[in-house]
C-alpha positions as CSV (number, residue, x, y, z in Angstrom):
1,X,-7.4,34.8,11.1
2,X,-4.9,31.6,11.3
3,X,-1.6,32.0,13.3
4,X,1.0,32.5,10.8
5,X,4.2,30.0,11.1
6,X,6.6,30.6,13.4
7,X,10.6,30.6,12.9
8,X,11.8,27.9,16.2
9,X,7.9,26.9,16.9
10,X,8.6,23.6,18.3
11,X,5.2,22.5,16.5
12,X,6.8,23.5,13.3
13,X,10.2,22.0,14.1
14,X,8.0,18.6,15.5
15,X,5.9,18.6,12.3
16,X,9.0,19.2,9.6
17,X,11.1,15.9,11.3
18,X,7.3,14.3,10.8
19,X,6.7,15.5,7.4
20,X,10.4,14.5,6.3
21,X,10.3,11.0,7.5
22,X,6.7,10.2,6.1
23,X,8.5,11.1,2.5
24,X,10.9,8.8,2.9
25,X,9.1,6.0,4.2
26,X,6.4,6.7,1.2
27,X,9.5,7.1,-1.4
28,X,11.0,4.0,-0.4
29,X,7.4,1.6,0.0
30,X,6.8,3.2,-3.6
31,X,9.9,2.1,-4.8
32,X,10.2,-1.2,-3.0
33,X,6.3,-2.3,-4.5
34,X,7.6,-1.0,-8.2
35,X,10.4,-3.4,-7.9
36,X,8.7,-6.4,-6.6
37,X,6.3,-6.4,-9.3
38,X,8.2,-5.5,-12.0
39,X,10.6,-8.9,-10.6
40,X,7.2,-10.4,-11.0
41,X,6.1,-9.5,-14.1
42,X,9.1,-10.1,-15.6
43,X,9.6,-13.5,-14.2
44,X,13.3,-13.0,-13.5
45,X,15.3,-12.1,-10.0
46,X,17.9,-9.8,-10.3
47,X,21.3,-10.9,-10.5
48,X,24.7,-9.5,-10.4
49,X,25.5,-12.1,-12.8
50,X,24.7,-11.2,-16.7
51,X,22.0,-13.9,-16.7
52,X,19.0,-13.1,-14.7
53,X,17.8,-16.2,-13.3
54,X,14.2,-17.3,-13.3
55,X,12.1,-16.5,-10.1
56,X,11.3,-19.5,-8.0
57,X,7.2,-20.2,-7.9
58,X,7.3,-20.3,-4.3
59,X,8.5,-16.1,-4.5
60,X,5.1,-15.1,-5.7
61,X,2.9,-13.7,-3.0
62,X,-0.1,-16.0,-3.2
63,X,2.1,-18.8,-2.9
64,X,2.4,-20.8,0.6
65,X,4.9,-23.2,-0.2
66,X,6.1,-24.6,-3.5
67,X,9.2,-26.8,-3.3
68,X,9.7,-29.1,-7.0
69,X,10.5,-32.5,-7.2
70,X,13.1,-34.1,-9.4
71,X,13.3,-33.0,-12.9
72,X,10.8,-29.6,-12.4
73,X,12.2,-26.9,-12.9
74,X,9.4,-24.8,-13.2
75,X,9.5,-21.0,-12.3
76,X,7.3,-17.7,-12.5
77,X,8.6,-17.1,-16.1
78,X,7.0,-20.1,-17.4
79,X,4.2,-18.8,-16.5
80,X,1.4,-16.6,-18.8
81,X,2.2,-13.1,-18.7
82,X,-1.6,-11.9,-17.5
83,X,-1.0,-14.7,-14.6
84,X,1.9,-12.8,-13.5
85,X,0.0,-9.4,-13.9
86,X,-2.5,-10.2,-11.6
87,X,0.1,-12.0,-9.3
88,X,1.7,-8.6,-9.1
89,X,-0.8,-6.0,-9.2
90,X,-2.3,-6.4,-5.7
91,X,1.4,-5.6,-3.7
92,X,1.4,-2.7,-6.6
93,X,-1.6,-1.3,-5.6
94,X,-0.6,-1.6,-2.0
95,X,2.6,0.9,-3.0
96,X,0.0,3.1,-4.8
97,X,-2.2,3.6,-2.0
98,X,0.7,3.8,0.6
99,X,2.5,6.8,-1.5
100,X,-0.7,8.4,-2.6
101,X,-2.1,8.5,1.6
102,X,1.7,9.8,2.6
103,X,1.1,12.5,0.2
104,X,-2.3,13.7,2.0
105,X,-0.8,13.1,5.2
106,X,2.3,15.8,4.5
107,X,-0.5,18.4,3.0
108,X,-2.3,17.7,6.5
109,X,0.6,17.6,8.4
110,X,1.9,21.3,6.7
111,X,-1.4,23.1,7.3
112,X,-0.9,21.7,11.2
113,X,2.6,23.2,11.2
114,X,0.7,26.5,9.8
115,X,-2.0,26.6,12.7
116,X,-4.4,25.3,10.5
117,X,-5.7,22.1,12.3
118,X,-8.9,22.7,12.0
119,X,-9.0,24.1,8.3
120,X,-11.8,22.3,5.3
121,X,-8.1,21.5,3.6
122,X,-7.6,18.8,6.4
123,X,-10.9,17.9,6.8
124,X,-10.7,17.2,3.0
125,X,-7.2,15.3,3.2
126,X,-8.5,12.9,5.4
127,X,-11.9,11.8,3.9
128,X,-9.3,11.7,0.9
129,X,-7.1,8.8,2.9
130,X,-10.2,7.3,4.2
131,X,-11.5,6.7,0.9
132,X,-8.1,6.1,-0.3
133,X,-7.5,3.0,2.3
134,X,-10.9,1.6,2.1
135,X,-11.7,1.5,-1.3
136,X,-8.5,0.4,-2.2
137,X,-8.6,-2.0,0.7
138,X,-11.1,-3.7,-0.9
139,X,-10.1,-3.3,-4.5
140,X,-6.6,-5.4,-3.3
141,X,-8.6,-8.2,-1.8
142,X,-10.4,-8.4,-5.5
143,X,-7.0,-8.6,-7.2
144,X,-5.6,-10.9,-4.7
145,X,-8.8,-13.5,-5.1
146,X,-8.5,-12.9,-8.9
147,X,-4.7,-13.7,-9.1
148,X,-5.5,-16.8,-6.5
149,X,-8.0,-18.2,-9.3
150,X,-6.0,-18.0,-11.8
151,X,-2.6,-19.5,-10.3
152,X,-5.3,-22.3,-8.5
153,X,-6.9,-22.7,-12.2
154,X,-3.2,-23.6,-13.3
155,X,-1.8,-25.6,-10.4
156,X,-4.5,-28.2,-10.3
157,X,-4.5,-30.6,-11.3
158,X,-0.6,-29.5,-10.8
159,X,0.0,-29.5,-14.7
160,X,1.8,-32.8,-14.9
161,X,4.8,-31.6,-12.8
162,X,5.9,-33.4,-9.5
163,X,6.4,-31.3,-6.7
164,X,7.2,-32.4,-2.6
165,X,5.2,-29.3,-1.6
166,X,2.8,-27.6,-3.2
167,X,-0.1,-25.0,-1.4
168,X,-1.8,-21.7,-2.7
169,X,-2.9,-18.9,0.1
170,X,-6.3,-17.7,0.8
171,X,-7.1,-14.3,-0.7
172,X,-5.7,-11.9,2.0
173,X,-7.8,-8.7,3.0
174,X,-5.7,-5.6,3.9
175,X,-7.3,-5.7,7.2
176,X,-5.5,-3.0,8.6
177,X,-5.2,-0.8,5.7
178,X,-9.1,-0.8,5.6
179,X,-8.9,0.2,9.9
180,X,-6.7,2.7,9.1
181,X,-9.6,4.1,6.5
182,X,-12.2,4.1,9.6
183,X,-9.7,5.9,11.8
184,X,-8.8,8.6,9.4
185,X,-12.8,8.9,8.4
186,X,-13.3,9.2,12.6
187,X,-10.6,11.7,12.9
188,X,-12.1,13.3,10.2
189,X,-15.4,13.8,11.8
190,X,-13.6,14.8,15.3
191,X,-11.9,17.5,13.0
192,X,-14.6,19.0,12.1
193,X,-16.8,19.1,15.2
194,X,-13.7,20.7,16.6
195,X,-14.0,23.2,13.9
196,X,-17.7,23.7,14.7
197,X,-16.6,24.5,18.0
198,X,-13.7,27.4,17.2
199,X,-16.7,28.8,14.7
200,X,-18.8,29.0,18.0
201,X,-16.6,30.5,20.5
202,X,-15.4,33.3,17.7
203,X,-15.5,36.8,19.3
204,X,-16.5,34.7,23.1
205,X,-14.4,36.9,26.0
């Protein structure tokens, strides 16, 4: 039978301050990545002023440097609404993933608190994140080379507009969203050997 929680269990107490700053941190990624790519989508920054102005080319994620000669005065909002979708959807996905792993993390996190560390629910919440990083690791480096084609497709030849600096990234790989997946799989594994072993030594004097 599991150890019930305990009122001033410093484990508890360590695990609550966890659990309450991994929500916030998710809360405000979530919000941050919903703002950028709305800003994106809708080709505008926001302004104080009552006029939102239009979002300089050189703002959008896969782009290394963009600075206009005279007389362009090009910016995201002249751009086709699907090439500003793609633009945005891989830092929205990011957001997606971040809030949806910080959400396992405080179930996993609660049934620690509980006396639960070895329990199938955290075994469960971590293949969950692993998945969740990897798979969406990968699906982000897709969008990214997708939104890369399309913005290279319209930049070159550079559509009859003069500009002093003008460069497109590589597709960028979540590198360390994808390590993270491996480490939560591995910690998932060491879980459950570990719960292997409390199975063993049940009812051992």
């Amino acid at each position: 039978m599991s150890k019930q929680r305990k009122s001033g269990d410093p484990r508890s107490e360590a695990t609550r301050l966890a659990i309450g700053f991994v929500r916030s941190l998710a809360v405000l990624g979530a919000a941050f990545g919903v703002l950028q790519a709305w800003v994106i989508v809708r080709g505008r920054t926001v302004s104080l002023n009552s006029a939102d102005p239009g979002m300089p080319i050189r703002d959008l994620p896969q782009i290394a440097a963009a600075e206009p000669g005279p007389d362009n005065v090009m910016t995201v909002l002249d751009l086709s609404w699907w090439i500003r979708v793609s633009a945005a959807l891989p830092g929205l996905l990011q957001a997606v993933l971040l809030l949806l792993a910080a959400l396992l993390l405080v179930r996993i996190l609660s049934a620690i608190a509980a006396h639960r560390s070895f329990g199938a629910e955290v075994r469960r919440d971590l293949s969950g994140i692993s998945l969740l990083l990897i798979l969406g690791g990968v699906a982000m480096a897709l969008l990214d080379l997708l939104a890369v084609v399309l913005l290279t497709q319209t930049f070159y030849p550079l559509d009859g507009r003069v500009w002093e600096r003008f460069g497109i990234d590589l597709p960028s790989v979540p590198v360390f969203l994808i390590a993270l997946g491996f480490v939560a799989s591995a910690f998932m594994y060491a879980i459950r050997d570990g719960a292997d072993l409390e199975k063993e030594t049940v009812g051992v004097v």
